[in-house]
C-alpha positions as CSV (number, residue, x, y, z in Angstrom):
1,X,0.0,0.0,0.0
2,X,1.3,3.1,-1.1
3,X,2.1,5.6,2.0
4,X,0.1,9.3,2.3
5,X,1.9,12.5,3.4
6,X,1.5,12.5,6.9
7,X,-1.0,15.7,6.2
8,X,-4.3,13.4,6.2
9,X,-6.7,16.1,7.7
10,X,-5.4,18.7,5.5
11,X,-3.0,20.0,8.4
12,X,-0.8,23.3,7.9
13,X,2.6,22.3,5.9
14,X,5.2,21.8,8.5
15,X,7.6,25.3,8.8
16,X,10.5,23.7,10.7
17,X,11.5,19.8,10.2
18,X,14.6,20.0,12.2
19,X,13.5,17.5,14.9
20,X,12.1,14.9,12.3
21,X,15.4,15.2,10.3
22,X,17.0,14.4,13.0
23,X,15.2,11.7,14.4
24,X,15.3,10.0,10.6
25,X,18.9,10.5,10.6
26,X,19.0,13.1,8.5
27,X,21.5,15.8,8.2
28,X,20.8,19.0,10.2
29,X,21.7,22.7,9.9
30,X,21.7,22.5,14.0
31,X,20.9,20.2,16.7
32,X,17.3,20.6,17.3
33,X,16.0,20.5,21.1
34,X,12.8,19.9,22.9
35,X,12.1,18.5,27.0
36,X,10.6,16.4,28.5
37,X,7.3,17.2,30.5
38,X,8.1,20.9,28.7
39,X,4.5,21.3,29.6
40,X,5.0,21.4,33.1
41,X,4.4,23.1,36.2
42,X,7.4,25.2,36.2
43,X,5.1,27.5,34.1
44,X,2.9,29.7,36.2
45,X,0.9,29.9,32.8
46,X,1.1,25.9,33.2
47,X,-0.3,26.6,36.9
48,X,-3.0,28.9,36.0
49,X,-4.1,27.0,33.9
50,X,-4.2,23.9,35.9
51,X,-5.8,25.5,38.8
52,X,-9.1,25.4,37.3
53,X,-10.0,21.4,36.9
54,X,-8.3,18.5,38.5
55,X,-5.3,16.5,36.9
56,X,-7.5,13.6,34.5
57,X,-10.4,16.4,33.8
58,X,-7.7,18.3,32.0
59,X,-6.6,15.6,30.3
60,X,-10.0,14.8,29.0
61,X,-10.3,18.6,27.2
62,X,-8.9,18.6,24.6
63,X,-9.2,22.4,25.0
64,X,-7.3,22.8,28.4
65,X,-4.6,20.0,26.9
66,X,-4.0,22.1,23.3
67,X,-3.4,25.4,25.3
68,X,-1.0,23.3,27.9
69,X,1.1,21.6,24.8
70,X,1.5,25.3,23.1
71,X,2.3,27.0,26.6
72,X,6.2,26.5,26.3
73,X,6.4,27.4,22.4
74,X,5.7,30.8,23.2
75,X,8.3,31.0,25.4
76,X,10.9,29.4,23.9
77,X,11.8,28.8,20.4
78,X,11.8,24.7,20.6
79,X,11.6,22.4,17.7
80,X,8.9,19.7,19.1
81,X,5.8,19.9,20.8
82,X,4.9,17.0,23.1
83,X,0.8,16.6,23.6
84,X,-0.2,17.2,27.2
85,X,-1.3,14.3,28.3
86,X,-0.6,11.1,30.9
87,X,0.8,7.4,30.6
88,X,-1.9,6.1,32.9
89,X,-5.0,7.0,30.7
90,X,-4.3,4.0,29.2
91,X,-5.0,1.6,32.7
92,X,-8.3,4.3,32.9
93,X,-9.4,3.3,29.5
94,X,-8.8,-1.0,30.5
95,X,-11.5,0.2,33.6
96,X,-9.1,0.8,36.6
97,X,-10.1,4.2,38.6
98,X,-6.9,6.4,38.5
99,X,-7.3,9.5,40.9
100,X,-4.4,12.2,41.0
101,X,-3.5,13.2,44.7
102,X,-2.3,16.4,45.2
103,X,1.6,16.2,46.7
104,X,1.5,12.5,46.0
105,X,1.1,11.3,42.5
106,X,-1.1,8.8,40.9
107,X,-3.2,6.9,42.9
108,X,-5.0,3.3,42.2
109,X,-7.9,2.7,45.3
110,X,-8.0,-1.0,43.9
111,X,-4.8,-2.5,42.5
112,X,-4.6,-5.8,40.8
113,X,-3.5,-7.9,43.8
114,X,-4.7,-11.5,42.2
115,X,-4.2,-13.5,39.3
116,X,-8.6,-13.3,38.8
117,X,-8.3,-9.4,38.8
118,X,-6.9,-9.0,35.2
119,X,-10.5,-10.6,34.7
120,X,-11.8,-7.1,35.8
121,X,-9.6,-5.6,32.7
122,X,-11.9,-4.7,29.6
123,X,-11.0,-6.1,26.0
124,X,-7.7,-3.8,25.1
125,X,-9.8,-3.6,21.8
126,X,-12.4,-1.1,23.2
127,X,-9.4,1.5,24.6
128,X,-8.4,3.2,21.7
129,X,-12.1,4.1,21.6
130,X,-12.3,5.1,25.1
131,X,-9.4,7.5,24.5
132,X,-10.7,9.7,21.7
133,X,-10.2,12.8,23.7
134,X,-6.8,12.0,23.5
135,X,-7.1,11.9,19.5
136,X,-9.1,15.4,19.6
137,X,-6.5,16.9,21.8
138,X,-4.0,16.0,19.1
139,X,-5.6,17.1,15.8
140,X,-7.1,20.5,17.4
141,X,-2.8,21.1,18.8
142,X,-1.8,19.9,15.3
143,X,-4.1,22.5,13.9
144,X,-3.3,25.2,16.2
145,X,0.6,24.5,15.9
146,X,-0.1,26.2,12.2
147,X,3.1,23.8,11.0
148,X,5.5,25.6,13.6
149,X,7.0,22.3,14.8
150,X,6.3,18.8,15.0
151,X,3.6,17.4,17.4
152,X,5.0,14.3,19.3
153,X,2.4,11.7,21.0
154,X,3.6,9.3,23.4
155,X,2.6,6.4,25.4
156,X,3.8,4.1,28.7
157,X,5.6,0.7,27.9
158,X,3.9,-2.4,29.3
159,X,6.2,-2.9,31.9
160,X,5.8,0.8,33.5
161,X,2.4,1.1,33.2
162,X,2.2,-2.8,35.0
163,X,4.2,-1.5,37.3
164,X,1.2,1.6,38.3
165,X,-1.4,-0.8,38.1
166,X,0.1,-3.3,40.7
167,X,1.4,-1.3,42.6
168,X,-1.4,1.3,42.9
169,X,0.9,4.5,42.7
170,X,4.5,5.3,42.6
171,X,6.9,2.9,44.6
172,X,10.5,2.9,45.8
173,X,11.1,-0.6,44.9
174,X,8.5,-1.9,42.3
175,X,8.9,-4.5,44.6
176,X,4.9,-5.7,44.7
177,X,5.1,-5.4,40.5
178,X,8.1,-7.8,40.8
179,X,6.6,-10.1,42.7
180,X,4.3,-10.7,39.9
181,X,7.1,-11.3,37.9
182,X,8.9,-13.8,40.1
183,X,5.6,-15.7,41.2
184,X,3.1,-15.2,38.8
185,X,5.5,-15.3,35.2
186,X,2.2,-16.6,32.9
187,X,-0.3,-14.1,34.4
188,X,2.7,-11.1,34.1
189,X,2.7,-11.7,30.7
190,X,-0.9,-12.2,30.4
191,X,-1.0,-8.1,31.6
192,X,1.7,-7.3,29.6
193,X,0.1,-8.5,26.2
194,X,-3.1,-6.6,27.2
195,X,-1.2,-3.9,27.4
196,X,0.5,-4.1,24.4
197,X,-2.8,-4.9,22.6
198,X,-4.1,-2.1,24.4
199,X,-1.0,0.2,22.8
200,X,-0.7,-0.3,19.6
201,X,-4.4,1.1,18.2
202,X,-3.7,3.6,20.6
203,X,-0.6,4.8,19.1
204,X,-1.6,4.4,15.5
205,X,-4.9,6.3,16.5
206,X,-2.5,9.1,17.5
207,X,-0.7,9.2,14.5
208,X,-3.7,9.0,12.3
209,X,-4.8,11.9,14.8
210,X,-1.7,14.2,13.5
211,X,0.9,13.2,15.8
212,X,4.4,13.5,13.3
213,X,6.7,11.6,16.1
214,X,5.9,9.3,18.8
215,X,7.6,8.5,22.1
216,X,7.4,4.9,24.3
217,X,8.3,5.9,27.8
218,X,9.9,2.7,29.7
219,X,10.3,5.1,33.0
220,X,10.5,2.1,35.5
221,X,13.2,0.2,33.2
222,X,15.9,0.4,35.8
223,X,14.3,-1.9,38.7
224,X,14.4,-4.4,36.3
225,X,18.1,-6.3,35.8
226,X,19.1,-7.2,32.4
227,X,17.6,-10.8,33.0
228,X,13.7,-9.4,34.2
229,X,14.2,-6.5,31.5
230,X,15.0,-8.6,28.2
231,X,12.4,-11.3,29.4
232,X,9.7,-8.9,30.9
233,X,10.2,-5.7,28.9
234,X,12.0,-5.7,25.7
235,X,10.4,-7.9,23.8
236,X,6.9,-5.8,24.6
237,X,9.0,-3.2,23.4
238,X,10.0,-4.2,20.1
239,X,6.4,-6.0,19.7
240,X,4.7,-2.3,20.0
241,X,8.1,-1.1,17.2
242,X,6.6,-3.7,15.1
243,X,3.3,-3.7,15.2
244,X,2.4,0.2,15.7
245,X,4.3,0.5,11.9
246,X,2.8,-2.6,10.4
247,X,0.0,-1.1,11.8
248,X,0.7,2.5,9.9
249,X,1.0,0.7,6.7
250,X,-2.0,-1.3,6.7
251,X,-4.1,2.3,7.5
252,X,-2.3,4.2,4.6
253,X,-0.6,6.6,6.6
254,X,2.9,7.7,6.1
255,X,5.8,6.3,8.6
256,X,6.7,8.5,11.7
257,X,9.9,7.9,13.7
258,X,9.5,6.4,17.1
259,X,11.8,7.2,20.3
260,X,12.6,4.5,22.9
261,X,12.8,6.6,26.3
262,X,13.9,3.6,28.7
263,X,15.1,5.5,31.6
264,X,18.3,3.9,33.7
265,X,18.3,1.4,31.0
266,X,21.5,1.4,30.0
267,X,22.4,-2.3,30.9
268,X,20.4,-3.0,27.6
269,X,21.6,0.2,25.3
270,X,22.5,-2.2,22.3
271,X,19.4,-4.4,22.8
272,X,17.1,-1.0,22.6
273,X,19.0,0.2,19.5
274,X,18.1,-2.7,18.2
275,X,14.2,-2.9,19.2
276,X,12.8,-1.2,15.9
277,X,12.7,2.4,17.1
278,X,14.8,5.5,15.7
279,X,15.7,7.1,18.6
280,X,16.5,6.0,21.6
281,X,16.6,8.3,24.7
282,X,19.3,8.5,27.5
283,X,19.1,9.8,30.9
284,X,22.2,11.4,32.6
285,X,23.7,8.7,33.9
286,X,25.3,7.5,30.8
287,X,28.0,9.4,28.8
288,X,27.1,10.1,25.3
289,X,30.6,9.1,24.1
290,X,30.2,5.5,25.7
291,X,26.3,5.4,24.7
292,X,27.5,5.9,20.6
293,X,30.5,3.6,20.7
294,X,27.9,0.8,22.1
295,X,25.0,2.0,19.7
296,X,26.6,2.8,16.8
297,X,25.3,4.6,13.7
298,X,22.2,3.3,13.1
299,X,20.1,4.9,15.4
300,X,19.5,8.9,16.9
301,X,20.2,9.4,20.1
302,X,18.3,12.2,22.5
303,X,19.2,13.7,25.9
304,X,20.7,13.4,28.1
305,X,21.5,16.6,30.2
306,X,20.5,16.3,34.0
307,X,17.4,18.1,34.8
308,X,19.4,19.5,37.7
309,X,21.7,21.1,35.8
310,X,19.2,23.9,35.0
311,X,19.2,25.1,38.7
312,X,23.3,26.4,37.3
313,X,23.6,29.4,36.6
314,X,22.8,30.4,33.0
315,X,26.6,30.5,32.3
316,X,27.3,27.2,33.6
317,X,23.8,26.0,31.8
318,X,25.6,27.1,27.9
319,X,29.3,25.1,29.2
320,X,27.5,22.1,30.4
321,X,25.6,22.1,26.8
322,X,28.4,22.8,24.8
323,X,30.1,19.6,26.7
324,X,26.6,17.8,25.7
325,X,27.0,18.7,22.6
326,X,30.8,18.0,21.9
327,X,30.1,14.4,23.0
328,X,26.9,13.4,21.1
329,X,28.9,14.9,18.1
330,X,26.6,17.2,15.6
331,X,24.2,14.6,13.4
332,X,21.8,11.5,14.3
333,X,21.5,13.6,17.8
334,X,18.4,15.5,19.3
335,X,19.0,17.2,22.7
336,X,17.0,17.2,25.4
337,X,17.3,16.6,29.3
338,X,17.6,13.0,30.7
339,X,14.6,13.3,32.1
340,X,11.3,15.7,32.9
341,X,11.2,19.4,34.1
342,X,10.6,19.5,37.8
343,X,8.1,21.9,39.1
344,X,10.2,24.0,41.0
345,X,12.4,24.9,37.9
346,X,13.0,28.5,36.6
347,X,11.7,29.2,33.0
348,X,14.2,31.3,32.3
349,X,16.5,28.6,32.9
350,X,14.7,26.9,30.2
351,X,15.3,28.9,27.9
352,X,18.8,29.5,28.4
353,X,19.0,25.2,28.1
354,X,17.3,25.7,24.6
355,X,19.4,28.7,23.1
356,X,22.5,27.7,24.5
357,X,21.6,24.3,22.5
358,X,21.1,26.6,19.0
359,X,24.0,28.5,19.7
360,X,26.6,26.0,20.5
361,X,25.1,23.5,17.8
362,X,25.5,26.1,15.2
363,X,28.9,26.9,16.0
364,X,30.1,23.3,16.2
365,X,29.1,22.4,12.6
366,X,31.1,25.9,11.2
367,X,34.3,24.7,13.4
């Protein structure tokens, strides 16, 4: 089947490629930069905003999540847009209750503690159709981006989102999660090919929405060793690499590239190069050099600066980028942070993060 321009709804013509060049491997007049959770509290236009509804009501307007996503490109010349949205829509949308608790995080009131709970779990067929807002949020943002940038839509890998559902919020240890793994193998992979099933139409429902780029966040990837991890989690990995494109092709639309973001995951670096996706994201505790000699040319990398870095001064923020950016080198490399904005974070910061990026990137491709 012949592929369409990735323009189905009749979307304005995209003004700046940068990030989707990059991400293809294509050559770049500079290293384009976007960051995670970007649409964040740091923003008091974020907070403002935000005040009004609670956490999963804004994620259901797709009003309220187009005005979050576009929030940081008026402050700051970046070359992506990442839809405001969560990972754990998608346990909402299999029936769970998910409640967001002020100065706590997600919540689940009732976990899946047995074996017989996944029973409670509805078909992962039905979830793509459970999260149209999610779709609306994306074509109205793709609209209202007027072709600035590229939209990226994203979703949680199996094992992450597992990980919320078991152990009904955030955890220290994953250690009740792990005990699924360790005592119940057959019904841990039961969840995790739900899951899957449940990704797959929702990521190619995104694309088909007007998201150009999308982004499989493995965030919990590093309480797994390389033995849980390549039994547990890469192989749901690659299977959503797979099927989300085989899935693209069968529905006419054009490819997009896909970004592997498998936070303190570098025990399986080659193994995620390797899993079907075009970038694949570090965090800070790997050094880019190391990360490129053991991933080699085939893929784009993106990171990895440590989100900490931005409480520097602005000085210190442009050398600690320009260090970034000597070691990632100046092609098949899209910088970000190696991981999400925190709340208490100056915007100003920010911004020096992104035109320090520009600046230095520019100057290292003349040199």
């Amino acid at each position: 089947m012949e592929a369409k321009e990735s323009r189905p709804q009749g979307f304005p013509e995209l003004k700046n490629d940068t990030f989707l060049r990059a991400a293809w491997g294509e050559e770049t007049d500079y290293t384009p930069v976007w960051c995670m959770r970007q649409a964040g509290r740091y923003l008091p236009e974020f907070r403002e905003t935000r005040a009004a509804q609670d956490f999963f009501s804004t994620c259901r307007s797709p009003e309220a999540c187009c005005e979050l996503t576009l929030q940081p490109l008026r402050r700051f010349p970046l070359d992506a847009a990442i839809i405001f949205s969560d990972i754990l829509v998608v346990p909402q949308a299999l029936g769970m209750e998910v409640t967001m608790v002020p100065g706590k995080g997600p919540s689940f009131p009732e976990p899946l503690r047995e074996e017989r709970d996944l029973e409670r779990l509805r078909d992962p067929a039905t979830v793509a159709s459970e999260l149209g807002y999610v779709f609306q949020a994306i074509t109205l943002t793709r609209q209202q981006l007027a072709g600035r940038v590229p939209l990226i839509g994203f979703a949680g890998a199996p094992w992450t989102l597992m990980t919320y559902m078991v152990e009904g919020g955030g955890s220290s240890t994953m250690s009740q999660a792990k005990r699924w793994l360790y005592q119940r193998p057959q019904a841990s992979h039961q969840l995790l090919c739900i899951l899957t099933d449940a990704l797959v139409p929702y990521l190619v429902g995104q694309v088909a929405a007007g998201a150009q780029a999308l982004q499989l966040f493995e965030s919990h990837a590093g309480h797994l060793g390389p033995q849980l991890f390549s039994k547990f989690a890469l192989p749901y990995i690659r299977d959503v690499s797979k099927r989300v494109k085989a899935g693209l092709q069968e529905t006419g639309l054009a490819p997009v590239p896909m970004i592997i973001f498998a936070k303190d995951g570098h025990f399986a670096l080659e193994e995620l190069a390797q899993a079907g996706y075009e970038v694949v994201g570090l965090d800070w505790t790997v050094a880019p050099e190391k990360a490129r000699e053991r991933v080699g040319k085939t893929v784009t990398l993106q990171g990895n600066l440590d989100p900490c870095a931005l409480y520097a001064s602005e000085e210190e923020i442009g050398k600690l980028v320009q260090q970034m950016l000597n070691d990632f080198g100046p092609q098949r490399y899209i910088a970000n942070l190696g991981h999400g904005l925190y709340p208490d974070m100056d915007p100003e910061h920010v911004g020096a993060f992104v035109d320090a990026v520009h600046k230095h990137s520019r100057l290292l491709r003349q040199n």
